[in-house]
C-alpha positions as a printed NumPy array, in Angstrom:
array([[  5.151,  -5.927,  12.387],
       [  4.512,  -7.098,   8.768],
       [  0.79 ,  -7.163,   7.725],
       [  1.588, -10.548,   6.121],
       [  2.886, -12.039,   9.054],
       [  0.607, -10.673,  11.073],
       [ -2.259, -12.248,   8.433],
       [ -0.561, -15.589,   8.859],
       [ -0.614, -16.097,  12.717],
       [ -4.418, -15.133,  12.674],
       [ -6.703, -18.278,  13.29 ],
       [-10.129, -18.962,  11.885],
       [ -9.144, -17.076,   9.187],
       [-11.768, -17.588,   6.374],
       [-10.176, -18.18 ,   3.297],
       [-11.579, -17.481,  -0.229],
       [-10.334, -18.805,  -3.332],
       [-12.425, -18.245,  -5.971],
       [-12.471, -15.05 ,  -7.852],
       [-15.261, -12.973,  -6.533],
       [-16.601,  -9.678,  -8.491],
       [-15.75 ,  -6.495,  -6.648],
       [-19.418,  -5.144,  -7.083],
       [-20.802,  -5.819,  -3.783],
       [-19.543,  -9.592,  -3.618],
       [-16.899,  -8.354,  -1.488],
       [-19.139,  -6.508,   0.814],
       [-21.549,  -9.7  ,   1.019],
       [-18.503, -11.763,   2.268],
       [-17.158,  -9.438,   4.422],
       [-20.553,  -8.511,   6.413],
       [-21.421, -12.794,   7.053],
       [-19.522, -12.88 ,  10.114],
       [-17.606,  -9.593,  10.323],
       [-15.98 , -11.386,  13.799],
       [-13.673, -13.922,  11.338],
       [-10.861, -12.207,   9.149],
       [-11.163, -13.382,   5.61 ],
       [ -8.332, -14.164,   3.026],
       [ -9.212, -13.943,  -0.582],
       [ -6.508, -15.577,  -2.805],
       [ -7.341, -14.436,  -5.91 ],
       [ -9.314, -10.751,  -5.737],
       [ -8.539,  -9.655,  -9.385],
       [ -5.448, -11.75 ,  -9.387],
       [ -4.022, -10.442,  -6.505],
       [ -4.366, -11.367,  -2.749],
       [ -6.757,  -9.203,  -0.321],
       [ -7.791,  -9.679,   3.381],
       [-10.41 ,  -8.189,   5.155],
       [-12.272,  -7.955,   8.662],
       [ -8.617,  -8.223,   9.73 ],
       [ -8.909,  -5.651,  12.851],
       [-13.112,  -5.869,  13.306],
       [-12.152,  -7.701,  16.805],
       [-10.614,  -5.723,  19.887],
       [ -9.035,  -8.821,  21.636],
       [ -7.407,  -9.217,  18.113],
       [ -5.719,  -5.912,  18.058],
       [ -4.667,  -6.108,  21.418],
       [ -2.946,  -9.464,  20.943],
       [ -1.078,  -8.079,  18.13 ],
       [  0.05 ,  -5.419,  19.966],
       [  1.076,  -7.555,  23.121],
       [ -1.826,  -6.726,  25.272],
       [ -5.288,  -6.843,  26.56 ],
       [ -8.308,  -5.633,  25.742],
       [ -8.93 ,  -4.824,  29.372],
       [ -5.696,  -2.831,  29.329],
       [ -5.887,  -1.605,  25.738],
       [ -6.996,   1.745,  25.818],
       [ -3.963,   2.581,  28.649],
       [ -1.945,   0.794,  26.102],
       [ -2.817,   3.51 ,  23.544],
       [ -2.622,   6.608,  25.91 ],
       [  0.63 ,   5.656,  27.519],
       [  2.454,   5.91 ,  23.598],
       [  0.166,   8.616,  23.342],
       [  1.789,  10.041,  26.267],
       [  5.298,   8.789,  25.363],
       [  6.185,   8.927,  21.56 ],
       [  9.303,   7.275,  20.452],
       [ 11.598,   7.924,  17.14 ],
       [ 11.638,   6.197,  14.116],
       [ 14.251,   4.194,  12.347],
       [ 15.161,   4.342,   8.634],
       [ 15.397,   0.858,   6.752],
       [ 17.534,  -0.634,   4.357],
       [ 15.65 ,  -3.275,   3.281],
       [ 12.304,  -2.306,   1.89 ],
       [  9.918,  -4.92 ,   0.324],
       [  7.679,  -2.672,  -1.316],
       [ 10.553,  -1.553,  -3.706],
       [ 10.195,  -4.832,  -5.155],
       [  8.126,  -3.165,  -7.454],
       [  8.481,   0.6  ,  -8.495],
       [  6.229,   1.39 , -11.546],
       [  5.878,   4.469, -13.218],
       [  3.442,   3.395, -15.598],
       [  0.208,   1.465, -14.121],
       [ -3.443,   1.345, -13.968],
       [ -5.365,   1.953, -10.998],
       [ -8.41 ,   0.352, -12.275],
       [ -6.812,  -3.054, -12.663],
       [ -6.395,  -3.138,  -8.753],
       [ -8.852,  -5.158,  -6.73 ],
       [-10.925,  -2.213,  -5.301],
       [-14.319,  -2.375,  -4.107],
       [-17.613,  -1.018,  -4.874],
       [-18.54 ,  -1.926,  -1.934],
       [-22.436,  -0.611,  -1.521],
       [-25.353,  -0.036,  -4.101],
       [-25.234,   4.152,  -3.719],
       [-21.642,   4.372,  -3.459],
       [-20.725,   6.876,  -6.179],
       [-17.732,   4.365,  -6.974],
       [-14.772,   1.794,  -6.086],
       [-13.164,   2.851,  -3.142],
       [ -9.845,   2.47 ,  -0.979],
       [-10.853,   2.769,   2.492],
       [ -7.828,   1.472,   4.248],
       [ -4.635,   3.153,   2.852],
       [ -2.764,   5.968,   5.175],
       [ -1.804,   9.347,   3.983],
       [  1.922,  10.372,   5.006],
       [  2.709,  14.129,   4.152],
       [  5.053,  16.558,   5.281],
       [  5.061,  20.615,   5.104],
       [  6.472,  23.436,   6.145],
       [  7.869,  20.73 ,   9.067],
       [  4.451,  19.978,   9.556],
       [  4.285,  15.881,   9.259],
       [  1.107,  14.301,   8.81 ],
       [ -0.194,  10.704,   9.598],
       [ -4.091,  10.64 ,   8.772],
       [ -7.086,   8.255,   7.033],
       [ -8.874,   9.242,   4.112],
       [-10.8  ,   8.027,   1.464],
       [-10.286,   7.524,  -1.674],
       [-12.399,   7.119,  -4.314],
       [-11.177,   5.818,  -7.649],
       [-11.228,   8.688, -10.616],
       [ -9.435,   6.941, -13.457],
       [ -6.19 ,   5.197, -14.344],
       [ -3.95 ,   7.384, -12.317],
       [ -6.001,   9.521,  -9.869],
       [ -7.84 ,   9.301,  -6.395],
       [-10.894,  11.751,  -5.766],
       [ -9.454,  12.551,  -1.762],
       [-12.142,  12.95 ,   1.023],
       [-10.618,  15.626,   2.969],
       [-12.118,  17.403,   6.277],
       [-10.812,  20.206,   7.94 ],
       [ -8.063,  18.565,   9.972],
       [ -4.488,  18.286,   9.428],
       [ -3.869,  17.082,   6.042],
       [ -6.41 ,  19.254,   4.688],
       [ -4.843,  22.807,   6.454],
       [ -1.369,  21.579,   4.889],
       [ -2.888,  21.552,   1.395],
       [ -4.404,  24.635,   1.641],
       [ -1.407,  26.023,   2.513],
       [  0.294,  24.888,  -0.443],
       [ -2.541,  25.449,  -2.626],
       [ -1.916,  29.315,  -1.247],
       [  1.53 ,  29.476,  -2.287],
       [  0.488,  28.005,  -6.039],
       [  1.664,  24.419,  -5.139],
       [  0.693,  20.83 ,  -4.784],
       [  1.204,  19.171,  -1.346],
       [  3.165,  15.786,  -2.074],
       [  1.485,  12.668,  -0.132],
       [  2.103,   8.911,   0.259],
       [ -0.869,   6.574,   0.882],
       [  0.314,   3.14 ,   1.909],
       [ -1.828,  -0.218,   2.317],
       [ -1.398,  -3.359,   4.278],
       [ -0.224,  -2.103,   7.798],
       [  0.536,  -3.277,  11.465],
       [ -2.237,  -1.897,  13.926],
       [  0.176,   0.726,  15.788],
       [  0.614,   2.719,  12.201],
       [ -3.371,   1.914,  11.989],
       [ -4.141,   3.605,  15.495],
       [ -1.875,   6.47 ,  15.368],
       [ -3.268,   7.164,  12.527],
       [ -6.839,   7.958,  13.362],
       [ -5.378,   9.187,  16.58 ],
       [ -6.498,  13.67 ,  17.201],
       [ -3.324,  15.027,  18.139],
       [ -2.099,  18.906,  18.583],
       [ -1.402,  20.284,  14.98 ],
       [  2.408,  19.844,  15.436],
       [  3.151,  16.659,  16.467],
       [  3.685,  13.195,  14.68 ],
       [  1.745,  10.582,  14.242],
       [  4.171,   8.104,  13.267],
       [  6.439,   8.737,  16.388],
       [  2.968,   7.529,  17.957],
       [  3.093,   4.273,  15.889],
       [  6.6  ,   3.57 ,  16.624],
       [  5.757,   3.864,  20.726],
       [  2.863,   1.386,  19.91 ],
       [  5.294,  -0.989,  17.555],
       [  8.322,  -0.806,  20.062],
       [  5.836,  -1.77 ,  23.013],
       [  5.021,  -4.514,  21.138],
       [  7.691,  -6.177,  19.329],
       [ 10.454,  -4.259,  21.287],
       [ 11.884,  -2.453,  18.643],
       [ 10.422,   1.32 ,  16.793],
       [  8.503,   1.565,  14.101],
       [ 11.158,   1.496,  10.656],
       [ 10.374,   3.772,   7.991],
       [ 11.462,   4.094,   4.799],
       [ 11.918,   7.048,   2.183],
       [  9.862,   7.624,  -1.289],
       [ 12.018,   8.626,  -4.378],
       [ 10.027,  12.061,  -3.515],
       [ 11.85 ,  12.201,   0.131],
       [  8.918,  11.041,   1.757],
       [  8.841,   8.177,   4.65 ],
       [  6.21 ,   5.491,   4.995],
       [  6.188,   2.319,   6.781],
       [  8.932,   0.168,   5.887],
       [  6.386,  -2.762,   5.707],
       [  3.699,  -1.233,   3.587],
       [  2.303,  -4.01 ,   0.813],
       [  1.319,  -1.248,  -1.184],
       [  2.692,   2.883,  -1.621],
       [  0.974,   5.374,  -3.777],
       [  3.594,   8.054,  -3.827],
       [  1.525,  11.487,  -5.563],
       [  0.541,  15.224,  -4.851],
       [ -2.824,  16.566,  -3.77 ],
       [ -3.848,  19.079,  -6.862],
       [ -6.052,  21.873,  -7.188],
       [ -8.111,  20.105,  -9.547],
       [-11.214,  19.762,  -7.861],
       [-14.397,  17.365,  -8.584],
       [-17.282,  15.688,  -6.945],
       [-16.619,  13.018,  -4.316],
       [-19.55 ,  10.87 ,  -2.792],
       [-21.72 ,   9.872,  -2.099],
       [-20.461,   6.84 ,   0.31 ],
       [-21.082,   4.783,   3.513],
       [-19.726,   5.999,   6.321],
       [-19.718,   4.434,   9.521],
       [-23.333,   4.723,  10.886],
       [-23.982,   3.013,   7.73 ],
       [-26.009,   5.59 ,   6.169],
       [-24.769,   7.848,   3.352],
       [-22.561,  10.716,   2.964],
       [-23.5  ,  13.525,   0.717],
       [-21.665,  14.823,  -2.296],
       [-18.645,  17.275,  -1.425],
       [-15.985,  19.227,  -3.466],
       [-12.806,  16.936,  -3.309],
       [ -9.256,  17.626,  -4.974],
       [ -7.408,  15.23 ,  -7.003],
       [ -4.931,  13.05 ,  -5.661],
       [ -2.49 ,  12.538,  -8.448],
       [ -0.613,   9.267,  -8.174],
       [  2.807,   9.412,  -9.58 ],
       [  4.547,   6.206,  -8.902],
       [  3.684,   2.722,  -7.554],
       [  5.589,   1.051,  -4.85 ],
       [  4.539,  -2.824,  -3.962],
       [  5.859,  -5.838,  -3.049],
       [  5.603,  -9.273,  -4.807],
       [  2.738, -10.933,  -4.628],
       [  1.099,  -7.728,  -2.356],
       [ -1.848,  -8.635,  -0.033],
       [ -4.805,  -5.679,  -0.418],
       [ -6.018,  -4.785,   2.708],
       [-10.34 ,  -4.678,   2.187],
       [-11.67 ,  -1.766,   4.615],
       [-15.829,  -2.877,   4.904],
       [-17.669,   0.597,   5.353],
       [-19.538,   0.884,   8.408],
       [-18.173,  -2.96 ,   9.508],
       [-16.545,  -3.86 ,  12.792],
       [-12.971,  -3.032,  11.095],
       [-14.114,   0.435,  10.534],
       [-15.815,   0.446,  14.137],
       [-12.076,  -0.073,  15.612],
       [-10.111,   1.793,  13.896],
       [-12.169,   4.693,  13.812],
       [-13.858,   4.29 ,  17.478],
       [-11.022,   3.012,  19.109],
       [ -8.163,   5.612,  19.17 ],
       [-10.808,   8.235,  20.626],
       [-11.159,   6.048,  23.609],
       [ -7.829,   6.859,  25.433],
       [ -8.735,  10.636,  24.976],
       [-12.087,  10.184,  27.108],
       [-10.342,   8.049,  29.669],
       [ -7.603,  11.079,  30.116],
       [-10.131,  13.56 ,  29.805],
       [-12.621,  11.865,  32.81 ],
       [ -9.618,  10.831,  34.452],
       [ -8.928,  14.585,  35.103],
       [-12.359,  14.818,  37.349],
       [-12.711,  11.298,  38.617],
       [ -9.136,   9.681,  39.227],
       [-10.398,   5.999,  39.775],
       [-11.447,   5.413,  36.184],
       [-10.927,   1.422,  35.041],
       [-12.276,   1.156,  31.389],
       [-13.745,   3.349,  28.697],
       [-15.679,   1.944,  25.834],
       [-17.421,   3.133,  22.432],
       [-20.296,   0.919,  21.831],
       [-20.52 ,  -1.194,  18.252],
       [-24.528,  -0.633,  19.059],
       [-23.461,   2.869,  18.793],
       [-21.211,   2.624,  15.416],
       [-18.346,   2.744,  18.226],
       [-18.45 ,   6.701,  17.519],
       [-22.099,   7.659,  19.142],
       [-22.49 ,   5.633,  22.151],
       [-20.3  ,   4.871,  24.941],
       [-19.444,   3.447,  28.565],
       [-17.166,   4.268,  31.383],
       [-16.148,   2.223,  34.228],
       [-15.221,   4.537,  38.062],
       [-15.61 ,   3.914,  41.197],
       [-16.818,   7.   ,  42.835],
       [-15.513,   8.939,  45.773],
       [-18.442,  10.659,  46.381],
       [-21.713,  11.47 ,  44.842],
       [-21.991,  13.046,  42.133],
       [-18.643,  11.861,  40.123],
       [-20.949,   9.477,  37.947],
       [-22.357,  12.628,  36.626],
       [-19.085,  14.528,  36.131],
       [-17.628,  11.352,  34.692],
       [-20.284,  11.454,  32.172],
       [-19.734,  15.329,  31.299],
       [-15.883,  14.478,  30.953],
       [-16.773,  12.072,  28.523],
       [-18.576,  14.347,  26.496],
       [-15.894,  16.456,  26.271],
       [-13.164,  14.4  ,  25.386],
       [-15.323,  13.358,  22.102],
       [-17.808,  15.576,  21.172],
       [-19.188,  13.019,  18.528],
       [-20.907,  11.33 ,  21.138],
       [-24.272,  11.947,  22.175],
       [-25.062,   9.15 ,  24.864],
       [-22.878,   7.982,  27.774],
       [-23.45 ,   5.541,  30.384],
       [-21.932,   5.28 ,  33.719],
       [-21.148,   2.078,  35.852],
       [-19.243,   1.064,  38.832],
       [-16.131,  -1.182,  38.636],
       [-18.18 ,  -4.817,  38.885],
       [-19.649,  -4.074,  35.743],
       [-17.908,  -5.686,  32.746],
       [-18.123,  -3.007,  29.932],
       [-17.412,  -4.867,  27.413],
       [-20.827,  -6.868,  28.308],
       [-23.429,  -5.005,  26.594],
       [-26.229,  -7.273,  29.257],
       [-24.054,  -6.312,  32.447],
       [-24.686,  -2.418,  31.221],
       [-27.994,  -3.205,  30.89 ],
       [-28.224,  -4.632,  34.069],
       [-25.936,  -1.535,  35.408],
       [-28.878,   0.602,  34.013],
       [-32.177,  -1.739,  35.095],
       [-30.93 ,  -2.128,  38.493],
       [-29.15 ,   1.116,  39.895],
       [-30.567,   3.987,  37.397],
       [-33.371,   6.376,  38.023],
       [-34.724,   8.696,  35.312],
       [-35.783,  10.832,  37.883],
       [-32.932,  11.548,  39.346],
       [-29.435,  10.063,  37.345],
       [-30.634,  11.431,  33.897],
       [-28.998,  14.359,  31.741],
       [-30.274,  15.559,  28.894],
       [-28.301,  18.304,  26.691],
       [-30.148,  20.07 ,  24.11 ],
       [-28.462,  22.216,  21.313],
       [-25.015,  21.015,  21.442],
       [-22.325,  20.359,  18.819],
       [-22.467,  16.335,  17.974],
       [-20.777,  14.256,  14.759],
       [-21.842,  15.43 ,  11.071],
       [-21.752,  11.614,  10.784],
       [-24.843,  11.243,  12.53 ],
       [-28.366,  10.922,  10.378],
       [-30.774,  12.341,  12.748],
       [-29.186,  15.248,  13.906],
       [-29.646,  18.486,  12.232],
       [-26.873,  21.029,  12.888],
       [-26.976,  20.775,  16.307],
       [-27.904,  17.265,  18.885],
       [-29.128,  16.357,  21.813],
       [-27.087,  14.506,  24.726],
       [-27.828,  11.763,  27.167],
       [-26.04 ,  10.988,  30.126],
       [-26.82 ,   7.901,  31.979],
       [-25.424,   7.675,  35.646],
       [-26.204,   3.608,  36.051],
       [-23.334,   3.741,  39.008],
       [-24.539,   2.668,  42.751],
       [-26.05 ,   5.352,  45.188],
       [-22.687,   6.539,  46.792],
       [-22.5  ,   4.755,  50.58 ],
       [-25.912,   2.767,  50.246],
       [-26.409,  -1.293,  50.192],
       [-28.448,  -3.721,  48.326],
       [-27.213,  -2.625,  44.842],
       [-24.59 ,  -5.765,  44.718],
       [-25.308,  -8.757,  42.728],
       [-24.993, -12.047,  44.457],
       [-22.143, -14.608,  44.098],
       [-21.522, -17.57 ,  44.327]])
């Protein structure tokens, strides 16, 4: 699936033509009504789009489901990874360019304290030591030809230290303007050895019927075959000051250490479309929030088998706060369910727990869930002194953890709603 084409069957698609400075103009835009995707024909003379994926009935649709059904959707390719293909015909190649300036492109400073102009949406694509690599990270502009890299200690960042042991650089793609499968597998936790793209490709062949087609870098590396844009570079040892930046509870990251990302050669298409990330917007809330959904519905599905939905919160930065849906066999599972959830993301530090008529996706129905069938007194777990996100203001090395059991009393009556 083409980002383009995608772009073009989206409706109420806000379009903007004028010429808009990337100082916090694009932010303003973006954050009106983060709901609507926005075109902007003429970002620094080239075309952008942003708040593309900020709505989960949007993603689904583009991948040829629900948002009822989505998170099964995500754990079944999860569950199922299919192969690549290797294209032929790659659009990107329409321009290769050895000599460019970064600076020129149309990215963002998107907030008053960020510490510059940022790419927030591009995927990193590395491979080492058969090690491949599928991951976000971001990217802040350092001059003409260089990326400071945010990197955590995950995948990517083990592979470069590896390198870095054995006196090399660790060669990386980032590529821009990408279907949601590549998007989701991407911010998907996996076990160290596996591949995210063969992830992607089970998403793209669900949806279109056919894998995910990749295509190789000059360098030997493979990226999406549709990518607008390619950055094809190495990950030095040079090492300078990255941050501060929004992150997605809107607040601001400190200053870290980050290594150079040296960019070597530019792939893009004609007339490439920049895909515009908003920090701590919607977008960000689902395609951060989202892929760690399937992991709590497998993980509380392991203690409570009838589990129906599983939902981080946007109240809750979709990172912090979430819901799940059972129906209980006995009582007691609401609280399990709960403890579950906590383990299968460890970021989150409240959870609430309803029964099967309550529409999760509702924010007033969990409410109600929680005015009508919860008790402090006696459906209420509190965790002190456990690990939480670093992403998360108020806590101080370690957090404390609600659990909310809002399900009915197991057997009793007069907890129903009445219909009509």
């Amino acid at each position: 699936m083409a980002f383009r084409d995608l772009l073009a069957q989206m409706s109420g698609m806000r379009v903007i033509n004028e010429d808009v400075p990337l100082e916090y103009e694009v932010s303003r835009i973006l954050s009106q009504d983060q709901e609507l995707p926005v075109s902007f024909t003429n970002l620094s003379g080239m075309r952008a789009a942003g708040n593309v994926w900020s709505d989960r009935g949007r993603i689904a649709e583009a991948l040829g489901t629900t948002k009822e059904n989505l998170v099964r959707y995500i754990l079944d390719a999860m569950a199922s990874p299919q192969e690549t293909t290797l294209a032929s015909d790659v659009p990107f190649r329409d321009q290769v360019l050895t000599e460019f300036d970064l600076t020129k492109l149309p990215i963002p400073k998107y907030f008053p304290n960020d510490a510059g102009r940022y790419i927030t949406s591009a995927v990193a694509a590395a491979e080492y030591e058969g090690k491949k690599n599928v991951s976000f990270h971001r990217m802040m502009l350092y001059d003409k030809s260089s990326f400071a890299l945010r990197l955590v200690p995950r995948h990517l960042y083990t592979m470069w230290k590896k390198a870095q042991a054995k006196g090399e650089d660790l060669p990386v793609a980032f590529s821009m303007g990408l279907s949601p499968s590549v998007l989701l597998a991407a911010a998907t936790s996996t076990d160290y050895m596996a591949d995210e793209m063969n992830i992607a490709s089970a998403l793209e062949k669900k949806a279109t019927g056919k894998p995910l087609a990749l295509a190789e870098l000059d360098g030997g590396l493979k990226v999406p075959a549709e990518a607008e844009i390619v950055f094809e570079g190495r990950i030095t040892s040079e090492m300078v000051e990255e941050g501060p930046f929004l992150d997605i509870t809107s607040t601001y990251d400190s200053i870290r250490p980050a290594p150079i990302f040296k960019v070597d050669k530019l792939y893009m298409r004609n007339d490439p479309i920049f895909h515009l990330l908003l920090p701590g917007g919607y977008e960000h809330y689902m395609l951060m929030g989202l892929p760690r959904e399937p992991i709590i519905y497998r993980t509380v599905n392991q203690v409570v088998p009838n589990v129906h939905a599983v939902r981080l919160t946007e109240g809750g930065c979709c990172w912090l706060h979430g819901v799940v849906s059972i129906t209980k066999n006995k009582e007691g599972d609401g609280m399990n369910a709960a403890m579950a959830a906590f383990s299968g993301h460890p970021s989150m530090k409240k959870v609430t727990v309803v029964d099967a008529d309550i529409d999760i996706f509702n924010d007033r129905e969990v409410e109600w869930a929680e005015a009508t069938r919860f008790q402090a007194s006696r459906s209420l777990l509190v965790v002190n002194n456990a690990a939480g996100s670093s992403l998360d203001p108020s806590a101080h090395g370690t957090t404390s953890k609600v659990a909310i059991d809002a399900t009915k009393p197991f057997g009793e009556k007069g907890y129903d709603r009445a219909v009509l």
